[in-house]
C-alpha atoms as a printed R data frame, in Angstrom:
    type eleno elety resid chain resno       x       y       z
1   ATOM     1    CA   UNK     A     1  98.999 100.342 129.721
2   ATOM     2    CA   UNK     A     2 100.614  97.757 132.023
3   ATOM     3    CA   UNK     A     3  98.706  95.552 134.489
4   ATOM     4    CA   UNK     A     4  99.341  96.646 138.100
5   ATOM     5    CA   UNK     A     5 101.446  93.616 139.587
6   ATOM     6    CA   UNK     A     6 100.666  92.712 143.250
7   ATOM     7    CA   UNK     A     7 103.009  90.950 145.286
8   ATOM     8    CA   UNK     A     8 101.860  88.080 148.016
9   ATOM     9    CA   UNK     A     9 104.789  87.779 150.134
10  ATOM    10    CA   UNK     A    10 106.618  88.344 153.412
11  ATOM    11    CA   UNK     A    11 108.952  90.185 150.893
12  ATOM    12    CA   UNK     A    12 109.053  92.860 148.434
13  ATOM    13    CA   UNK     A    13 109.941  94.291 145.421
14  ATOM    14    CA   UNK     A    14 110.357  98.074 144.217
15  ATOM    15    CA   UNK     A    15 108.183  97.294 141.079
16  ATOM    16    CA   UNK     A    16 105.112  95.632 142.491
17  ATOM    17    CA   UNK     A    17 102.604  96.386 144.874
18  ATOM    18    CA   UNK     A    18 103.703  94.356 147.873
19  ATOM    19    CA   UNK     A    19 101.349  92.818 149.938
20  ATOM    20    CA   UNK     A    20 102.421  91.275 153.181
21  ATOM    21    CA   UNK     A    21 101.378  88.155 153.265
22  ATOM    22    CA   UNK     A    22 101.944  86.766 156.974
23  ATOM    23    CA   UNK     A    23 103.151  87.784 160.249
24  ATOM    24    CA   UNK     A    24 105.741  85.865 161.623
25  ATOM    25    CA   UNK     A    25 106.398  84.948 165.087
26  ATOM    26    CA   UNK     A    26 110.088  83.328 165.959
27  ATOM    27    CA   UNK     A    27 110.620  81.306 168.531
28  ATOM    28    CA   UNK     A    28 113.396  80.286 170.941
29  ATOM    29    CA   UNK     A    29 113.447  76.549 171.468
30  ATOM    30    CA   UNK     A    30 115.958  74.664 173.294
31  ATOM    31    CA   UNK     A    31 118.735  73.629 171.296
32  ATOM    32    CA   UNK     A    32 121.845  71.106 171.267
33  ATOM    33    CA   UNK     A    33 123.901  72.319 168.263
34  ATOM    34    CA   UNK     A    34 126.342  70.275 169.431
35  ATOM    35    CA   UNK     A    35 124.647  67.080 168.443
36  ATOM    36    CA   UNK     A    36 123.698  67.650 164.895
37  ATOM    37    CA   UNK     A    37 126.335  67.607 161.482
38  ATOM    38    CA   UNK     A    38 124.582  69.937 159.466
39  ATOM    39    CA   UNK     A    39 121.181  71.930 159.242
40  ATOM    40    CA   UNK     A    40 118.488  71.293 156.806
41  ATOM    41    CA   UNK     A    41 116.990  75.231 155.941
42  ATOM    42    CA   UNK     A    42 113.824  76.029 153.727
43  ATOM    43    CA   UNK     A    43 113.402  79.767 154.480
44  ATOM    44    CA   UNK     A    44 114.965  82.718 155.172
45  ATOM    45    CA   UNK     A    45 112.809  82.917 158.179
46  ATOM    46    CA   UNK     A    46 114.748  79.930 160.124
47  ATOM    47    CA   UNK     A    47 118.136  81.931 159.689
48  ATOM    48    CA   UNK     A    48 116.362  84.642 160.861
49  ATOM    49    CA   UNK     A    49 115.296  82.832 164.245
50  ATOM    50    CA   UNK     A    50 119.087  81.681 164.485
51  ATOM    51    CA   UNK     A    51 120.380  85.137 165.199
52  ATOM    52    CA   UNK     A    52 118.116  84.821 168.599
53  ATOM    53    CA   UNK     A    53 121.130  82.454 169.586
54  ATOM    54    CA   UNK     A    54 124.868  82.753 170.361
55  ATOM    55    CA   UNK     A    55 126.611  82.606 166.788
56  ATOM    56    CA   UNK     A    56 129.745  80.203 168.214
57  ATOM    57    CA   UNK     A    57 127.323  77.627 168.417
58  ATOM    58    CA   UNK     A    58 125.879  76.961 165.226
59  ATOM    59    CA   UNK     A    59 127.715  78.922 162.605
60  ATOM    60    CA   UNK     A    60 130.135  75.871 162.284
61  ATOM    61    CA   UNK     A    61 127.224  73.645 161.136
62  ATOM    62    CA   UNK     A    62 127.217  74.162 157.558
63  ATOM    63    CA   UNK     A    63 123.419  74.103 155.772
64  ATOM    64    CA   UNK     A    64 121.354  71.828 152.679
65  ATOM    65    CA   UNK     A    65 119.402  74.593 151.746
66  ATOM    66    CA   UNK     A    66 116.167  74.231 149.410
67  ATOM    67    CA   UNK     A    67 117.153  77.435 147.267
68  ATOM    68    CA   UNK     A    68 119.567  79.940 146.501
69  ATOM    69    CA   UNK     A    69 117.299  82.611 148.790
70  ATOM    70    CA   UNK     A    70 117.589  80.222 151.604
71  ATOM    71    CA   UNK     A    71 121.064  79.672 150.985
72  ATOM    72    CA   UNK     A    72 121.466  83.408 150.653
73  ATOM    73    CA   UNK     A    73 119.947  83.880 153.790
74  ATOM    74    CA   UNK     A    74 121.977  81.331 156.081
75  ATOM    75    CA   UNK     A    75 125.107  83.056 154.147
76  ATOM    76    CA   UNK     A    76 123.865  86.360 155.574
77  ATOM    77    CA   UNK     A    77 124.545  86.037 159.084
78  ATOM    78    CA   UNK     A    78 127.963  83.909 158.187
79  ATOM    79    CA   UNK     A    79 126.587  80.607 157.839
80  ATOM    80    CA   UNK     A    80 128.554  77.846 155.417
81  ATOM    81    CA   UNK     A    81 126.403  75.995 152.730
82  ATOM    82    CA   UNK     A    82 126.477  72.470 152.460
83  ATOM    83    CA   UNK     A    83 124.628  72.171 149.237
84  ATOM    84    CA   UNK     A    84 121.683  74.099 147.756
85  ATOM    85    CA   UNK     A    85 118.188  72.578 145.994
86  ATOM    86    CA   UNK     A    86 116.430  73.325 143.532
87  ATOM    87    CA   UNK     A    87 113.864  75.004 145.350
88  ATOM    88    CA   UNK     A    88 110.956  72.336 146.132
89  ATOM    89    CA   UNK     A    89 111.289  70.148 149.619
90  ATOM    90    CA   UNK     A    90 111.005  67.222 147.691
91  ATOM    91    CA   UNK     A    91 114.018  67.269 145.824
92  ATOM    92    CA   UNK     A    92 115.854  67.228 148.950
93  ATOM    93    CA   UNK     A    93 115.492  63.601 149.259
94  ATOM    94    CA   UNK     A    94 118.071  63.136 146.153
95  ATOM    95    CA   UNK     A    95 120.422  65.399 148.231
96  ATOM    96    CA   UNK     A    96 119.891  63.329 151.915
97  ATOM    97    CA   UNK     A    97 120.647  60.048 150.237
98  ATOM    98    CA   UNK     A    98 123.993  60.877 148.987
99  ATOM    99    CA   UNK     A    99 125.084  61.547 152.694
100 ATOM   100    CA   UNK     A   100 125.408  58.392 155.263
101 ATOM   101    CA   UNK     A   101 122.712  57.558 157.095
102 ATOM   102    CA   UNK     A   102 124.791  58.115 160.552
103 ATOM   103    CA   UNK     A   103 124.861  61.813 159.411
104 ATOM   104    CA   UNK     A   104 122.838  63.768 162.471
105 ATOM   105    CA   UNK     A   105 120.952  66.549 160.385
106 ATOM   106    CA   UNK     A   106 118.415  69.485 162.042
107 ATOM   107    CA   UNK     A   107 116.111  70.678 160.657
108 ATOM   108    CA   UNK     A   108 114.838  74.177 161.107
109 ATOM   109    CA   UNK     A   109 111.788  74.437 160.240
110 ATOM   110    CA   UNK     A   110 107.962  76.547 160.583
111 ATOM   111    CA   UNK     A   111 104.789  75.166 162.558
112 ATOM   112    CA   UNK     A   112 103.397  73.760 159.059
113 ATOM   113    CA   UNK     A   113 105.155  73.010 156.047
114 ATOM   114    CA   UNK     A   114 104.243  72.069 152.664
115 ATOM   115    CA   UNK     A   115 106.679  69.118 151.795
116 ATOM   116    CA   UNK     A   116 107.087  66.155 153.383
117 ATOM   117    CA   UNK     A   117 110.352  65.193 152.524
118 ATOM   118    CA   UNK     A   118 111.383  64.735 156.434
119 ATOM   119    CA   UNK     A   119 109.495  62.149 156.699
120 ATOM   120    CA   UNK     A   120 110.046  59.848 153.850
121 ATOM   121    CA   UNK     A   121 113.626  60.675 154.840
122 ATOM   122    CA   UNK     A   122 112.827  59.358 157.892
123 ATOM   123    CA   UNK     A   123 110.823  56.281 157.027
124 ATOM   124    CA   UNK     A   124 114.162  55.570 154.909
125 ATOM   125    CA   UNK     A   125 116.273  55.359 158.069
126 ATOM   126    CA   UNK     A   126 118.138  58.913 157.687
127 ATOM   127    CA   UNK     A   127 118.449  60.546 161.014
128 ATOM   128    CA   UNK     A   128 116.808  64.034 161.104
129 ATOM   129    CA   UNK     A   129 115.473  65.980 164.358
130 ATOM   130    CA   UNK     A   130 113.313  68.901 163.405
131 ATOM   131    CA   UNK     A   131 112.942  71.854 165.838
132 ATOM   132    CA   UNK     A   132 109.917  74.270 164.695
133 ATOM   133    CA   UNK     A   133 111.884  77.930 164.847
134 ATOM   134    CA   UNK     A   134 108.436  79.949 163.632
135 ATOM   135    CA   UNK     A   135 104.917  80.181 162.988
136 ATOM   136    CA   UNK     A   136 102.877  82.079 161.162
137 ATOM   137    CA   UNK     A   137  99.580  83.445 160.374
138 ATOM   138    CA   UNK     A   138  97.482  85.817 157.830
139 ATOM   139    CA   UNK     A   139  98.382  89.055 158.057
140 ATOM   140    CA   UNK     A   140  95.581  91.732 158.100
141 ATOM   141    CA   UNK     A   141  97.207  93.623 155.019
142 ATOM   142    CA   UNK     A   142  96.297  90.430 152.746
143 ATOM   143    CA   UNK     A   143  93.074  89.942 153.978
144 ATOM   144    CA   UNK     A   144  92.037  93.638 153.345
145 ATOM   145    CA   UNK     A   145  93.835  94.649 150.271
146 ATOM   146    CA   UNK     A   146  91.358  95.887 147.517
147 ATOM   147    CA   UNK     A   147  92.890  94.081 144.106
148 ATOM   148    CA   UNK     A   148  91.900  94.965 140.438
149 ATOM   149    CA   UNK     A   149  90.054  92.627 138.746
150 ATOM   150    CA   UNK     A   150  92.838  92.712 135.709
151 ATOM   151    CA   UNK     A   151  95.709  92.725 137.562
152 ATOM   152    CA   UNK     A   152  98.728  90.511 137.873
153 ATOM   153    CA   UNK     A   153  98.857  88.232 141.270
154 ATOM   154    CA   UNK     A   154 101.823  86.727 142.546
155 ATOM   155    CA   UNK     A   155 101.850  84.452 145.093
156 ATOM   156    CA   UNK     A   156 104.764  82.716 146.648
157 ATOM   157    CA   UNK     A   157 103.953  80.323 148.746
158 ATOM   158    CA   UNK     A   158 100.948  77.934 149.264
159 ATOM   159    CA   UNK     A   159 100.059  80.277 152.286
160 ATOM   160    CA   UNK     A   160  99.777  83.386 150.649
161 ATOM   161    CA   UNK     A   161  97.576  81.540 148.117
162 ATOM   162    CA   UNK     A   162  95.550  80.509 151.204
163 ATOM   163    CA   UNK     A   163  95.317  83.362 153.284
164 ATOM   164    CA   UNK     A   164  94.375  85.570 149.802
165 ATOM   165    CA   UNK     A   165  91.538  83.130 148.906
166 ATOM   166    CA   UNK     A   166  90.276  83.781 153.327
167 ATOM   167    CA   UNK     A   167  88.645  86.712 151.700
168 ATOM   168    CA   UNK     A   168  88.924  86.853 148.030
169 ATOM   169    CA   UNK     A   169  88.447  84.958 145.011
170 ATOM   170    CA   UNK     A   170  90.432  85.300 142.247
171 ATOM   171    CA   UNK     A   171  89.011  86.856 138.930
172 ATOM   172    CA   UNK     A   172  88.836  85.065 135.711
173 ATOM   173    CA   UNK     A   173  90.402  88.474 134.267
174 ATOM   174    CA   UNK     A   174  93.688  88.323 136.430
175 ATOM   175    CA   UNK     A   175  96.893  87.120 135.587
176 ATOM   176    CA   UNK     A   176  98.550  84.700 138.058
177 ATOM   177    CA   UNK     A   177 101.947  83.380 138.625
178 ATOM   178    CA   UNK     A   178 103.128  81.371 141.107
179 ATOM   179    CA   UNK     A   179 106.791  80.702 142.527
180 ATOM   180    CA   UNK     A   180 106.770  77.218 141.965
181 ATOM   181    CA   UNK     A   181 104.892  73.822 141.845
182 ATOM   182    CA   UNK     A   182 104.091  73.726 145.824
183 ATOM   183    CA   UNK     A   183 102.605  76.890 145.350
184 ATOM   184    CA   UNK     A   184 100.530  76.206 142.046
185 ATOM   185    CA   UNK     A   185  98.809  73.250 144.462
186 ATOM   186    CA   UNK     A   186  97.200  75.614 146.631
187 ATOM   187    CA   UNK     A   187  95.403  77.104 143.652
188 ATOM   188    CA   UNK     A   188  91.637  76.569 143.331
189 ATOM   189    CA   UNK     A   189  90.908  74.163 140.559
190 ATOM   190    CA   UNK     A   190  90.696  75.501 136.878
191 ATOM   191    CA   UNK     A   191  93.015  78.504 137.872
192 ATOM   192    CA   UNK     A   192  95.214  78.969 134.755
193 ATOM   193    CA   UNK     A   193  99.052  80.275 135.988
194 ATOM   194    CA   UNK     A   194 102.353  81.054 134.756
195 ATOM   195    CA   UNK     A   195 105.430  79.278 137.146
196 ATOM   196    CA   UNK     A   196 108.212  81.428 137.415
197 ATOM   197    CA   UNK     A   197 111.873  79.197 135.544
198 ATOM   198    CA   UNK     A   198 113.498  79.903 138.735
199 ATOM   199    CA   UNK     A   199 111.949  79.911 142.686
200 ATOM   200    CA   UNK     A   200 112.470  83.836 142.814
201 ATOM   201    CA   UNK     A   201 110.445  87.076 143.360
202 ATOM   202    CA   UNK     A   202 112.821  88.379 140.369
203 ATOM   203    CA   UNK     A   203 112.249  85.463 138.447
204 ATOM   204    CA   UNK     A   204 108.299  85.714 138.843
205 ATOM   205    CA   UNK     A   205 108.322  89.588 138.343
206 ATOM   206    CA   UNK     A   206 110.048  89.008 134.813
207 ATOM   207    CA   UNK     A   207 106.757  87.033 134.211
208 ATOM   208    CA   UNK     A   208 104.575  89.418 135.449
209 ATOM   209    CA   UNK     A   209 106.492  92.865 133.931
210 ATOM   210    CA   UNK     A   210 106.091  90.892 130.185
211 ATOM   211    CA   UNK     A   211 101.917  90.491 130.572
C-alpha cells in the first residue's frame, strides 16, 4: 500500500494531501516603473501583487525569473521573460553579471527571503532597488494538521519546513523530499531527504509517488 503524500505549500496537487502552508498578505507599495529596465521575480506571489496595479505600466518591463513557475507566473498575466534560473537565488548572480552594470533592475520581492543574491549583487556595484510586494506567515492549517508517522512530506520552501517544525517534529519513519537545496537547509540536522531533479511540485511528487 502506498504512503499517503502530504503537500507543504501555498499550492496543490490532485494527488497529495495539500497542506497550506502560509497565508499571504500583498501589498501595494508605491512604485516608479518607469525607472527600472527589467524586474527581478522569485515567486509567483510577486506577479500576483502586480495585478493590484495598472497593467500599461509594467507589462513592458520584461522579467529574470528564478524558475520556470516564476516565469510561468509573470507570463500569466502577459508579462515578457528576460531570462529564467535555475531555480535557487543564488544562481542569479551568473545571470546579473552578464547585463551592464547601468542596467536599473527591481526587484519584487517578500518581507524575508532566503537568498541573498541582492546583495552581493549589490556589493558588486549592480544597481538593484527592491520593493517588498508580500509577507507572509504560518497558516493555521499547517500548524494543526495531524500527519502519519510513515508518510511522505514535502516541503517547498524553507518556510513551510519552518512553520511545520512550530508544532511538529518530523518522524524517523517518514519520507521527506524537499524542492531544492534552500529548502533542504531549513531541515533539522540528521534529517535524511530526497531533492526533487527539477524545482517543481510535479517534479517532487514523481519522488514521492515512487516511495
Amino acid at each position: 500500500m502506498s504512503k499517503p503524500i502530504y503537500l507543504f505549500s501555498i499550492s496543490t496537487h490532485p494527488r497529495a494531501i495539500s497542506i497550506n502552508s502560509l497565508d499571504i498578505q500583498f501589498l501595494k507599495p508605491n512604485i516608479d516603473f518607469s525607472q527600472y529596465d527589467y524586474f527581478i521575480i522569485t515567486s509567483k506571489q510577486s506577479s500576483e501583487a502586480l495585478k493590484q496595479y495598472e497593467s500599461t505600466k509594467y507589462l513592458n518591463k520584461p522579467a529574470l525569473c528564478v524558475s520556470l513557475q516564476s516565469a510561468l507566473s509573470y507570463e500569466k498575466i502577459g508579462g515578457k521573460i528576460l531570462e529564467i534560473g535555475s531555480g535557487y537565488g543564488d544562481n542569479l548572480i551568473t545571470k546579473i553579471n552578464n547585463y551592464p552594470k547601468t542596467t536599473k533592475w527591481l526587484y519584487l520581492r517578500a518581507e524575508v527571503v532566503a537568498s541573498d543574491f541582492v546583495k552581493i549583487c549589490k556589493e558588486e556595484g549592480y544597481n538593484i532597488d527592491e520593493v517588498v510586494m508580500y509577507k507572509s506567515e504560518c497558516s493555521q492549517d499547517i500548524w494543526h494538521v495531524e500527519v502519519e508517522e510513515e508518510a511522505v512530506l514535502i516541503f517547498t520552501s524553507p518556510s513551510s519546513v519552518e512553520c511545520f517544525l512550530k508544532n511538529h517534529s518530523i518522524s524517523p519513519r517518514a519520507k521527506i523530499i524537499v524542492i531544492g537545496k534552500t529548502t533542504a537547509a531549513a531541515l533539522p540536522k540528521g534529517v535524511e531527504y530526497y531533492i526533487s531533479e527539477k524545482t517543481t511540485i510535479d517534479s517532487c511528487m514523481e519522488i514521492g509517488l515512487s516511495l
